[in-house]
N, C-alpha and C positions, 0 to 999 in steps of 0.2 A: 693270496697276496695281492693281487692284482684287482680284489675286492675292498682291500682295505685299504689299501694305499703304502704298504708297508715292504719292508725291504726284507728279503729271503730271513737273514741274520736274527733280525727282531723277533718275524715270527716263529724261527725254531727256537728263541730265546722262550718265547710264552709257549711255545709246546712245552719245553722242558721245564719248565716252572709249573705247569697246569700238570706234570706226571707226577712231578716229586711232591706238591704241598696241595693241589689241587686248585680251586675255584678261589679260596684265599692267598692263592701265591699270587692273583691276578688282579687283586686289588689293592695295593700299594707297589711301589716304585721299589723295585730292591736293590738300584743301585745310586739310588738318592739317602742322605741321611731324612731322618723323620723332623720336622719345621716345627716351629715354637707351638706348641698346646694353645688349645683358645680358649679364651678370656673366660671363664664362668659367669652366666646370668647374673648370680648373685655380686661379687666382684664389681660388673658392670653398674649393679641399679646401684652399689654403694657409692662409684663415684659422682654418680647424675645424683644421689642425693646432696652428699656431701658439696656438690657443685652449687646447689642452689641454696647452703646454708652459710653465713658468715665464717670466715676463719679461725680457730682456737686462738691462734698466734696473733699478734701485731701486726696486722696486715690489713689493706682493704679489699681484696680480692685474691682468690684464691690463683697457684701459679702452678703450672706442670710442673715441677720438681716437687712444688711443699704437698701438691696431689699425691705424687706416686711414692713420696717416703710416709704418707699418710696413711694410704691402702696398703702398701706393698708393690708395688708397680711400675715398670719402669716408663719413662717420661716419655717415649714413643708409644706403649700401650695406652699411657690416660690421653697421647692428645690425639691416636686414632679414636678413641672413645666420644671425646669431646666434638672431633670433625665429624663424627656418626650421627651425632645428637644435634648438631648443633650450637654449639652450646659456647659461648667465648665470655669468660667471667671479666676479661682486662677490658672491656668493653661495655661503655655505658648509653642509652638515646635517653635525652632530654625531653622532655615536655610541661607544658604548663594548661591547665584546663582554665577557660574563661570563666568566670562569675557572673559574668552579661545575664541575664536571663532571656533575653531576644536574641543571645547569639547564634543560636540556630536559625533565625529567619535570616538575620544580617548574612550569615554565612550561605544560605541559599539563594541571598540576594546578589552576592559578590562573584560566587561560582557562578550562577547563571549569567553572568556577562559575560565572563570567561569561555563560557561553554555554547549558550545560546544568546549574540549578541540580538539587542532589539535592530529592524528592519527601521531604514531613514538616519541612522544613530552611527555616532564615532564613540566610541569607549576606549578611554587611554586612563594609562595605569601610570602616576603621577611619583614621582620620588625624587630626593634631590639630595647632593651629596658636600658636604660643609667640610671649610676648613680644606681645602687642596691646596696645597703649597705650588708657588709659583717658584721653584726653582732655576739659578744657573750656574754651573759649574766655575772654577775660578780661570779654566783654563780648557781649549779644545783640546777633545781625545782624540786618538784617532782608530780608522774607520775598520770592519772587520777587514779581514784577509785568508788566505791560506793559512794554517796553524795556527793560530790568534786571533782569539775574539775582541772586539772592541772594547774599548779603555776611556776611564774617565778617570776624573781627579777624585780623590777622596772629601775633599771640602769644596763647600759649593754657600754661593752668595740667595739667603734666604730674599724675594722681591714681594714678600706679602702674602695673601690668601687669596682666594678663589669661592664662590659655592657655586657650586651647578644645578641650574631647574632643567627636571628632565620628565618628556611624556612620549611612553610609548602607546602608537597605536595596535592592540591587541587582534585586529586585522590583518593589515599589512607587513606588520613590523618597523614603519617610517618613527623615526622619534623627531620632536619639536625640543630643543635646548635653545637654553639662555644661560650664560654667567651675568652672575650679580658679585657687588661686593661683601653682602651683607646678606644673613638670613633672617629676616623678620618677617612679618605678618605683611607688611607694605611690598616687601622684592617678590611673594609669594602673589600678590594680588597683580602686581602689575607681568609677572608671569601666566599668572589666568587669563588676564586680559593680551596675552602675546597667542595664549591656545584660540582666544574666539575668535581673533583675526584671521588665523590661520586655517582654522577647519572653514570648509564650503559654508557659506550659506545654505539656510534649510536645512542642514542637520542635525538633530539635537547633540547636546554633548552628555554622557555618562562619566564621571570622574572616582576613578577608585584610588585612594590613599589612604596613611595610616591616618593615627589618630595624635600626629605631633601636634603641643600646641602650638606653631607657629598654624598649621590646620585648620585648629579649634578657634582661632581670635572671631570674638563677636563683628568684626569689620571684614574678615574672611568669608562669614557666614550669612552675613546681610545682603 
């Protein structure tokens, strides 16, 4: 007793079960009922196929109930199944493959700043955000407190747009902004020319952005 860690009671319990039924009295719980049967292999591969095939029904992806009245199975069996595997059909990831044919240099070219910036060099990651409403409310809210969050009006006096030119440096983290009124190839240019005043002299500058064309303007690129 005092090797097993068990209490007097228990172990005459399994004396008296190892006399009367033997070596099989002592491998199940006789005073537990017997727990749900497991799943069959087969059973199983049929839902992981049936998972990866479209629906019979009107549906676009298959759902733990239309599974389990499908197989025979109840909606807790197919979504341990499902959490086993993997596997989550209401769930989609997006992608788009480039057509570039250089994309794979460009994109070694872009990572490698990222990763390995050049020595003497600022590398800032350029984007800018259009169209931000300059709101103001018709009236002051007032301020949080205890039990109650802060409050505003539901209608609010529209004061125009905004766009934001924005450069992170991939270094530091410092960003260079400017609001403009307007997004053109000109508010763009004269943004460029607010980065070169700003970065130190003698450094070169690396600039990574997309391919908008306020971007592309042949005056951008000259």
């Amino acid at each position: 007793m005092a090797a097993t860690g068990k209490s007097k009671t228990c172990v005459w319990r399994w004396q008296e079960r190892f006399m009367a039924e033997g070596v099989d009295g002592l491998l199940r719980e006789k005073m537990r009922p017997p727990g749900t049967p497991r799943t069959s292999d087969e059973k199983v591969g049929e839902v992981i196929r049936l998972t990866q095939e479209p629906p019979p029904h009107e549906a676009t992806h298959w759902t733990i109930r239309a599974m389990g009245k499908a197989v025979g199975l109840a909606a807790s069996t197919v979504r341990e199944i499902w959490k086993a595997h993997g596997l989550s059909p209401h769930r989609w990831r997006q992608f788009k493959l480039s057509n570039d044919r250089a994309f794979a240099e460009k994109l070694h070219d872009v990572v490698g700043l990222y990763v390995s910036p050049p020595a003497h060099a600022v590398v800032l990651s350029v984007d800018e955000k259009s169209q931000i409403q300059a709101l103001h409310r018709t009236q002051p809210g007032l301020p949080l407190k205890k039990g109650r969050g802060p409050t505003m009006t539901h209608d609010y006096k529209r004061n125009g747009t905004t766009t934001l030119f924005a450069a992170l440096n991939v270094l530091d983290g410092s960003v260079i902004g400017q609001n403009m009124q307007r997004h053109r190839h000109q508010e763009f240019i004269r943004f460029l020319n607010q980065i070169e005043r700003d970065v130190p002299a003698g450094k070169s500058i690396h600039v990574i952005l997309d391919n908008y064309c306020t971007h592309k303007h042949s005056k951008v690129r000259a």
